[in-house]
N, C-alpha and C positions, 0 to 999 in steps of 0.2 A: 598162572599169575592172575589176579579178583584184577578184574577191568572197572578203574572209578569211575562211577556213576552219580550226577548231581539233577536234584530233578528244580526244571525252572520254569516260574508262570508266565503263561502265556500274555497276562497282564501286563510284563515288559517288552514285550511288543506290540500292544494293542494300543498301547498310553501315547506311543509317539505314532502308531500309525492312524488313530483316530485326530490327533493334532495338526497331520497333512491333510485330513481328507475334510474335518470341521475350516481351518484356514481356505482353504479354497473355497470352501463354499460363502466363507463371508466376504471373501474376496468378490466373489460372482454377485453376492446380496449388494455389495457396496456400489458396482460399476451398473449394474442394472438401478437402484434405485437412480442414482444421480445422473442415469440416464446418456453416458459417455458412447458417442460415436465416434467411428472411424472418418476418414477422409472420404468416402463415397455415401454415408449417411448411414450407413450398416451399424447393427444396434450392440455394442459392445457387451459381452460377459465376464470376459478377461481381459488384463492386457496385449498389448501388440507382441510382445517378449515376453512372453508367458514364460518361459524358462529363467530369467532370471529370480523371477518369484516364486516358483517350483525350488530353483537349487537352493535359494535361500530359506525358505520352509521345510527342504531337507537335510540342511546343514543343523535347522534349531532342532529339528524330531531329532536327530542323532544325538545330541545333548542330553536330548529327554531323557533317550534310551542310556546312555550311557550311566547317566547318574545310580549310583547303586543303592541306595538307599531309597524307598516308593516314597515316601512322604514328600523328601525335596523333587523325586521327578514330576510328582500331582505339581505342586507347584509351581515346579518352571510350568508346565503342560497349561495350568490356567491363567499365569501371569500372562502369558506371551495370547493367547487367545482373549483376556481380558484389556490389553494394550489395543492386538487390534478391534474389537468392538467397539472401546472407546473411542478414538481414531477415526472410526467409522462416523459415530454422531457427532463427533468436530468437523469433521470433513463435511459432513454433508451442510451442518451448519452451516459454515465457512462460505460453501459452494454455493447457497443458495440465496447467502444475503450478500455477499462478495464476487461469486464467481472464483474464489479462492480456495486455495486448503492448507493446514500448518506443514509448515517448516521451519527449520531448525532456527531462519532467521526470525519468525515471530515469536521462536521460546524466550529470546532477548527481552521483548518486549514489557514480560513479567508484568508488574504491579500496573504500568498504566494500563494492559488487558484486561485485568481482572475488574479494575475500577469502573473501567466503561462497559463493563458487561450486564446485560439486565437480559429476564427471564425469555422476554419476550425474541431475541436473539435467537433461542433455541428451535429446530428442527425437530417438531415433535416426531412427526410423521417415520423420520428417519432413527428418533428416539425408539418410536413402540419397535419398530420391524426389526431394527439390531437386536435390542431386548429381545423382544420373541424369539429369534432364535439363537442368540444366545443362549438365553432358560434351554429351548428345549436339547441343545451339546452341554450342560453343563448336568441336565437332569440324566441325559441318555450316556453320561460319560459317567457318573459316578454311581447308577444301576448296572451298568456294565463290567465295570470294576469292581464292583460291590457283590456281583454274584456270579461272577465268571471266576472259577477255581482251580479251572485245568491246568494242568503243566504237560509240559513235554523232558525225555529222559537225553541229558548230556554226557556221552561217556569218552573218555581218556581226554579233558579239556577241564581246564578250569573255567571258574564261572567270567573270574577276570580276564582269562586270555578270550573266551567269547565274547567278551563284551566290550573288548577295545578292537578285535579284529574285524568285531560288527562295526563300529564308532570309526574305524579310520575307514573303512568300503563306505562306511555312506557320505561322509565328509569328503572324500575321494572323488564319487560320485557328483554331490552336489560342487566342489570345486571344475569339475570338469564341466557338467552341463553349464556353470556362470561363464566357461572360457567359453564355450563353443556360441553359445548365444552371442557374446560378445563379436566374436568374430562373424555374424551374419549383420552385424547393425550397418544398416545401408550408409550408403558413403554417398558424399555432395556429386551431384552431375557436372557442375564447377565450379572456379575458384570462385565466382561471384556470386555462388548460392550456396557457398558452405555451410553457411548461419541456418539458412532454411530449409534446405534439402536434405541434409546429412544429419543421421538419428547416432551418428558416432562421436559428433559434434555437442549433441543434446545431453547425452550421454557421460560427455566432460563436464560440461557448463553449465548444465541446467538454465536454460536464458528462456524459456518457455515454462513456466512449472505445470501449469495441466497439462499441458502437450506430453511433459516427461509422466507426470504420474500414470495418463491415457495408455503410455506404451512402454513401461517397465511396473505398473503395480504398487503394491502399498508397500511388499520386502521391497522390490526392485529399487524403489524408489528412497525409501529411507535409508536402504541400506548404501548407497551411491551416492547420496546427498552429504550423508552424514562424512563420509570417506572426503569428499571432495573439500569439505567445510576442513576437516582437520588435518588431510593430505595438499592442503595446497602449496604447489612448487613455489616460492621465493624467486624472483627475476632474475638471471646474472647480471653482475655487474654490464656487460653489454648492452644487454637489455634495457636496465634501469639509466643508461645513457643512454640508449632510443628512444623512450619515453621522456626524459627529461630534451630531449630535440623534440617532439611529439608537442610538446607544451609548449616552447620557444618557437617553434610555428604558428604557433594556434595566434600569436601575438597581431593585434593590431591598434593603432593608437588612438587616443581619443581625439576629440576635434572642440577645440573650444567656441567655433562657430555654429555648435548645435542649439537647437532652440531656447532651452532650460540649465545651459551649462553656468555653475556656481550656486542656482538655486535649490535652494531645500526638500525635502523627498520624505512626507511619511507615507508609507506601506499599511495599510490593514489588508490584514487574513481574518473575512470574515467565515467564520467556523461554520459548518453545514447549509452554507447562506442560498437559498432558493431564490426566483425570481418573484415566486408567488408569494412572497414576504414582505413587496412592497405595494403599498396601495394610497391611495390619497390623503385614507381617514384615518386609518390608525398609526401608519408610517411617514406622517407627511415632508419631513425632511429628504429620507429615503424618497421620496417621490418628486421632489422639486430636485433633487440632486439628479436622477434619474432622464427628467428633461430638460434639465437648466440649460441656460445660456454657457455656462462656463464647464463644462462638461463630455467629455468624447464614450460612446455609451458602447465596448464592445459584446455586440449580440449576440456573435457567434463563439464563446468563451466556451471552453469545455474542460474537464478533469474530472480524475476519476483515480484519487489517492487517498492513505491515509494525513493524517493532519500535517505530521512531522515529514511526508515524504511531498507536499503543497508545497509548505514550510523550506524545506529545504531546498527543490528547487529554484521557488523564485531567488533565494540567496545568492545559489551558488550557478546555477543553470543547468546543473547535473547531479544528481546525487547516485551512490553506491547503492547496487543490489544485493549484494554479499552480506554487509557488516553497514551499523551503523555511522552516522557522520563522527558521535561519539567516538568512536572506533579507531578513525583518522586521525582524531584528533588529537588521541595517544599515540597514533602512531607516527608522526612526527607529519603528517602533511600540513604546510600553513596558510591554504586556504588564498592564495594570493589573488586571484579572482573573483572572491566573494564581494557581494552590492554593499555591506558597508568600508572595506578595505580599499574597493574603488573609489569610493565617494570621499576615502580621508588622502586620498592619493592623488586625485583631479586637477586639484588647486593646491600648489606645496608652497604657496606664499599664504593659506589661509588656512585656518584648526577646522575642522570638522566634528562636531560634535556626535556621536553614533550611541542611541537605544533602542534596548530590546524592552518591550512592555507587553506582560501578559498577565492577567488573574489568576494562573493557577503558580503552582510550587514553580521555584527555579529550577528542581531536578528531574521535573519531567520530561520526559525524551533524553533527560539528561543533558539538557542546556545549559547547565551550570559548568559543565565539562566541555563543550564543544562550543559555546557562544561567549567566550570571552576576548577581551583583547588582540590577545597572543593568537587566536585558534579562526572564528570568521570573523574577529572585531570589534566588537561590540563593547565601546568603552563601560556600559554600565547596563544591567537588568535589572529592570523594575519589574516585580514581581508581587507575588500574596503576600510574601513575608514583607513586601515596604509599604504595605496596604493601611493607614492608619483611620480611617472611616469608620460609620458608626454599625454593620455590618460585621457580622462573622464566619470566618470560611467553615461550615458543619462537616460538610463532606460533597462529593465529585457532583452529587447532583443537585445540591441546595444552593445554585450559585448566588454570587451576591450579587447585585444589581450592577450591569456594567456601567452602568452614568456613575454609580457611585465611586466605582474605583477610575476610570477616564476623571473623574472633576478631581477626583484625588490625588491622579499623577500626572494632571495636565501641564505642571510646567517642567516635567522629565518629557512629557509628549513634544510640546511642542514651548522648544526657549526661549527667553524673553529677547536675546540676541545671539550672534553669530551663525553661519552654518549650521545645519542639522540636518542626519538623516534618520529617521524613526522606524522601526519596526513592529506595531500592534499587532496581537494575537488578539481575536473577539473570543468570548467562552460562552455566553450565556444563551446563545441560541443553538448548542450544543447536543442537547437532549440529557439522558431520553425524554420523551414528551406526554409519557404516560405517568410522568410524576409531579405532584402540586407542591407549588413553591411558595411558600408565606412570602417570602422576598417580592413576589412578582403579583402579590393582590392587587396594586393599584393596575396594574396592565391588564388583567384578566376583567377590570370594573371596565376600564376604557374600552376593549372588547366588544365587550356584551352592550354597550353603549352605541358601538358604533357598528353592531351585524346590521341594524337590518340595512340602512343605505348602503354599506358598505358588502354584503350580499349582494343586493341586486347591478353594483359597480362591477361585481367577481364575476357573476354571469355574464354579464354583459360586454364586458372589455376584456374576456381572457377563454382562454381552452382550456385553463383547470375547472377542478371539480372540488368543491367543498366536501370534503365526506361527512357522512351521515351516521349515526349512532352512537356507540362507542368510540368509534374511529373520530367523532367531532371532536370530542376531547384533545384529541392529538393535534387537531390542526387552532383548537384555542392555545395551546397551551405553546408550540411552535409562533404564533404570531404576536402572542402577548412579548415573549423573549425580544421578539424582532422590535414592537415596542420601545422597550428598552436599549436594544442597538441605535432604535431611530435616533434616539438621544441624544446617546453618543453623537451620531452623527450630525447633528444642529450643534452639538455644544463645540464640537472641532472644528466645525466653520465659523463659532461666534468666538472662539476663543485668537483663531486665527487673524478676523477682523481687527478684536480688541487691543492683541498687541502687536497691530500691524506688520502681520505678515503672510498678508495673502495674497499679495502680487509676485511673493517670490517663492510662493511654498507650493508645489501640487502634493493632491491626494491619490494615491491608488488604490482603492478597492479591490480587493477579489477572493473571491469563493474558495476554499478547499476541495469540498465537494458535496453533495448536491443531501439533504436531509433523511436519509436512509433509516435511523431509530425506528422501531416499531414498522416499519414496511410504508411512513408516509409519504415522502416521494412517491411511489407508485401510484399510490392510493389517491393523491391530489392528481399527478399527470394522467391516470386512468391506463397506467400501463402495468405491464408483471413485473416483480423483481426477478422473477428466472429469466426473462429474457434480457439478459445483459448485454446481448450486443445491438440492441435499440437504442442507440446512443445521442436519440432524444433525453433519456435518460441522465445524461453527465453535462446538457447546457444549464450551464449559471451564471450569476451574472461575473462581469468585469467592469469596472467605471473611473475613468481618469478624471477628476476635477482638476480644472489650474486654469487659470485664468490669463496667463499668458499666452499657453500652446493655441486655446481656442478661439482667442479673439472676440469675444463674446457671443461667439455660433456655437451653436447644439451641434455636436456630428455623434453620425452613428458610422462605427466601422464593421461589416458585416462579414470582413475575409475571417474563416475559419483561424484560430487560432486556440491557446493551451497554454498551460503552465508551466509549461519549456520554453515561451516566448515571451516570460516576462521581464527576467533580467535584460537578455539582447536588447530588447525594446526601451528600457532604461537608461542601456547605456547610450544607447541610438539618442535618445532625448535630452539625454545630460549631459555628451559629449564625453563618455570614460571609455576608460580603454576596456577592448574586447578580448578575449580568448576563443574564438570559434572552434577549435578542439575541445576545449572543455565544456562550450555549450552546447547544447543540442539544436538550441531553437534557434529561431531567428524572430529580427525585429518587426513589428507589425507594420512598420510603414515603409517595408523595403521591399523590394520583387521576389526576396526570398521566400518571405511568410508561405506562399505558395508549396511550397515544401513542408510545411507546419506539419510535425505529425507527433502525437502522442501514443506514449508505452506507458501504463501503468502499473505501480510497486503491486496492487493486488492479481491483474494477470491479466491480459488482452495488450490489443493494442487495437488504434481507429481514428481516422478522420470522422468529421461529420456525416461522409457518405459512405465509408466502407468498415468495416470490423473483422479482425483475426484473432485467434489464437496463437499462432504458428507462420506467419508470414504466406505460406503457402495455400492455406484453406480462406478463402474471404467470403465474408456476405455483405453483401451488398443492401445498403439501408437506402439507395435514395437511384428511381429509375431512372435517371440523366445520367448515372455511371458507364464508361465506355470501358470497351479493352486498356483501351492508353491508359486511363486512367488506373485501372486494377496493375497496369503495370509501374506506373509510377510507383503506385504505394507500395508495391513489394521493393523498389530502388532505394528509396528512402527509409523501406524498413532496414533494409541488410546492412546501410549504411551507417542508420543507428547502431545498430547490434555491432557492428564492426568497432564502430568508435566507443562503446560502451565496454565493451573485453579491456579496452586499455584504460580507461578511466578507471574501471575496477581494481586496476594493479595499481596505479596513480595513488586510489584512497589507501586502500588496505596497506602497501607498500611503504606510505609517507614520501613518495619521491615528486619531488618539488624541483623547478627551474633553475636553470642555469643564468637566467638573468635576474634575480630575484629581487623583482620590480617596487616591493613592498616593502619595506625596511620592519 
């Protein structure tokens, strides 16, 4: 009997098995550039579970291999190695002006990403090195293919039953190394340090993201993430009545003998706002506000978020890490603790009038979906589209003069009568800073007008550093913007005056986060942006104007505080009801604040003296730090993350109170 014989190139195993051996090694180029250590300081090349990322680069080469056809296996072979390259120069980007890296919740993001992105953003360094070797697996992979011709001889087998008996052993394989892996991931020492100890835990939840990418990898990690994002279990019904008792605890009432209870409340979020933005000569509102009499100056103010996740805190006291507020707000949560919902709830013998005011589109972050009425409240958004001034919106970074849209929609800011609580968004000191605004000529004159006293006031009265050269650019074009906030801010106290309502209106002030475009923060404090947990870095300012709270005394409050303490604090001063479940923070004038501690949407967590990634690892910024101390912050961290698992279900879920306080 003729024994079939089929002869097969060698090429169909070379294609997937140079795909395991190129993957790793950009896996190794990625963890080495970015410079990722272990918990003992040890200089990482791999991940911690190196296996998960193995079985999952042997599950994709088995794909490769399997494909019968060479053109589609080239394909997948360079698509999946052209992913993660790419990946690599995001990531590192990410990492180095952020401390971050993408995931799946920043692919939401979309267009407002794309808007705010500018060149300068990019990680060259981390550009050339991927590239280079890149080229040189894409050179060495298609010379290799290109001139390798051997085959080897197959007999009594078809080519197909080879090639799926190959396909299921290694898919076999790689399923088995991801169980076995799985079952070594360390487990919590106890119930108290589940959140931190336990890598089986991280592994579920991702509630640390570089800690998770550090110790499963770029497959490990995508691949686990993505599963979790579209594998998420649904609450039972028991559950979702745990929760909803969970909230109905959290309940405490307001108190109408609080100092500011029935008076009016506008909020500005001012956008990338530095401290170094205020000065006598150019900003002199901003500076007389700064020391006024009627005025409470919090110095110890820290954050370290994107705009929308500032933003959304101070509203709500907590916001989701999972999914957007948007998110919630389709999904049937109604927000019954949000700071305008409280504020139309306070007084049910009087209306309460509630705007949202910001320059850009309504549908940014998608507030046109989450900031209504129905959803955190907000009887009406004034926006670009109600902008009727002499100014035209060009594009994200041509903004128009915030004076002009503030005198625009000053009497949606602030009413000629009744109640009111306001929400301003600032945009125009926003960045980037390496672009010239025809809108902002007159501020750039006033500038240049006023360096030189105004230089030698900055040396003299502060520990920044004006930069020099090219980088001046940055810091005119940053101040000039700030200019134009000044404005605003004289025009909201003269407007308040005029129609009599500044005995019963405070202002809040505060920062999102600290002017990062172009690397100028740093470059003014004289610090690196790689060291992110120099958390000198994330103080800006906060400023309560009101003229009732203060009595006509300046106070500065210097307890560490964050942008988880700002509704608490509101409601503390307005006398509305609380949720302490739902908030994180607490009120600055209570014994709580002591407990103050912030987590932020981009990755860390940190008091003013101490910084983590993982609860477990700390460094210590400031040498008065005790043990006690390092162990508070790990109590109040695990406490956070405890209370933060159930608010995730809360959002994502839509499940709302049993007492539903809010009609």
């Amino acid at each position: 009997m003729k024994v079939k014989e089929k002869q097969v190139p060698y090429n169909r195993f070379l294609l997937p098995l140079m795909f395991v051996v190129f993957a790793i090694i950009l896996e190794i180029v990625n963890f080495t550039y970015l410079g990722f250590t272990n918990s003992n300081g040890t200089l990482m090349v791999l991940p911690s579970y190196f296996l998960f990322d193995f079985a999952m680069i042997l599950m994709i080469a088995g794909f490769i291999y399997v494909v019968y056809n060479k053109i589609a296996s080239a394909i997948l072979f360079y698509l999946f190695l052209t992913v993660q390259f790419l990946m690599n120069i995001v990531n590192s980007t990410m990492y180095f002006i952020f401390g971050d890296i993408l995931s799946y919740d920043l692919l939401k993001l979309g267009a407002e990403a794309t808007t705010a992105l500018t060149m300068d953003f990019i990680d060259w360094g981390g550009v050339f090195l991927n590239l280079m070797v890149y080229a040189v697996m894409v050179a060495s992979s298609i010379l290799l293919l290109k001139f390798n011709k051997k085959t080897f001889t197959v007999k009594n087998f078809s080519t197909v039953t080879l090639l799926l008996a190959s396909f299921i052993f290694v898919e076999a394989m790689g399923l088995s190394l991801f169980q076995v892996q799985q079952s070594t991931l360390a487990q919590a020492t106890s119930a108290q340090t589940e959140i931190e100890t336990s890598d089986e835990y991280l592994w579920n939840n991702f509630q640390f993201k570089i800690d998770a990418f550090k110790k499963f990898g770029h497959y490990g990690f995508y691949t686990k993430s993505f599963m979790n994002y579209i594998l998420n279990q649904a609450p039972s019904e028991d559950e979702k009545e745990d929760l909803r008792e969970f909230i109905d605890e959290g309940y405490r009432e307001g108190d109408e003998n609080a100092p500011l209870y029935g008076d009016n409340l506008i909020v500005v979020l001012c956008e990338s706002f530095e401290w170094y933005a205020i000065d006598p000569y150019n900003t002199p509102n901003l500076y007389n506000l700064l020391y006024g009499d009627d005025t409470i100056v919090f110095d110890s103010f820290y954050a370290r978020n994107r705009t929308n996740y500032s933003e959304g805190i101070a509203l709500l006291g907590s916001v989701p890490k999972d999914i957007f507020i948007s998110n919630a707000a389709s999904n049937g949560y109604n927000f019954e603790y949000s700071l305008p919902k409280l504020f139309k709830h306070s007084t049910a013998d009087e209306e309460v009038k509630t705007a949202y005011v910001h320059g850009n589109f309504e549908n940014f972050y998608d507030r046109n979906i989450s900031h209504g009425s129905d959803k955190i409240g907000f009887d009406e958004l004034y926006t670009i589209e109600d902008y009727t001034g002499p100014y035209i919106y060009t594009s994200f970074t041509n903004w128009i003069p915030e004076i002009s849209f503030v005198e625009n929609q000053i009497d949606n800011i602030i009413p000629d009568e009744g109640r009111f609580m306001t929400f301003y968004a600032t945009l125009s000191t926003h960045g980037p800073y390496d672009k010239y605004n025809a809108n902002f000529e007159e501020y750039y004159q006033i500038f240049d007008d006023n360096y030189e006293k105004f230089s030698v006031w900055f040396e003299e009265n502060t520990d920044y550093v004006i930069p020099q050269g090219d980088d001046f650019k940055l810091f005119k074009n940053y101040k000039s913007a700030a200019i134009d906030f000044d404005r605003c801010v004289g025009y909201l106290l003269e407007s308040l005056e005029k129609k009599g309502r500044s005995e019963d209106t405070s202002i809040l002030f505060y920062a999102d986060h600290n002017a990062y475009y172009s690397d100028l923060c740093y470059k003014v404090r004289g610090t690196e942006k790689s060291d992110y947990e120099n958390t000198y870095n994330y103080n800006i300012p906060m400023i309560l104007y009101s003229k009732k709270l203060t009595g006509g005394e300046h106070k500065v409050v210097s307890e560490f505080c964050n942008t988880y303490d700002i509704l608490p604090t509101l409601c503390d001063l307005y006398g509305l009801e609380v949720n302490v479940n739902l908030f994180h923070g607490h009120s600055i004038f209570s014994e709580e604040i002591k407990d103050s501690f912030f987590v932020s949407n981009l990755s860390g967590m940190f008091t003013d003296k101490i910084y983590s990634l993982n609860i477990s690892d700390v460094t210590v910024v400031d040498d008065s730090v005790t043990q006690l101390d390092i162990e508070h912050f790990k109590e109040i961290a695990n406490e956070f993350y405890r209370r933060q698992a159930k608010i995730e279900k809360i959002y994502r879920y839509g499940i709302n109170s049993n007492k539903h306080l809010i009609s």
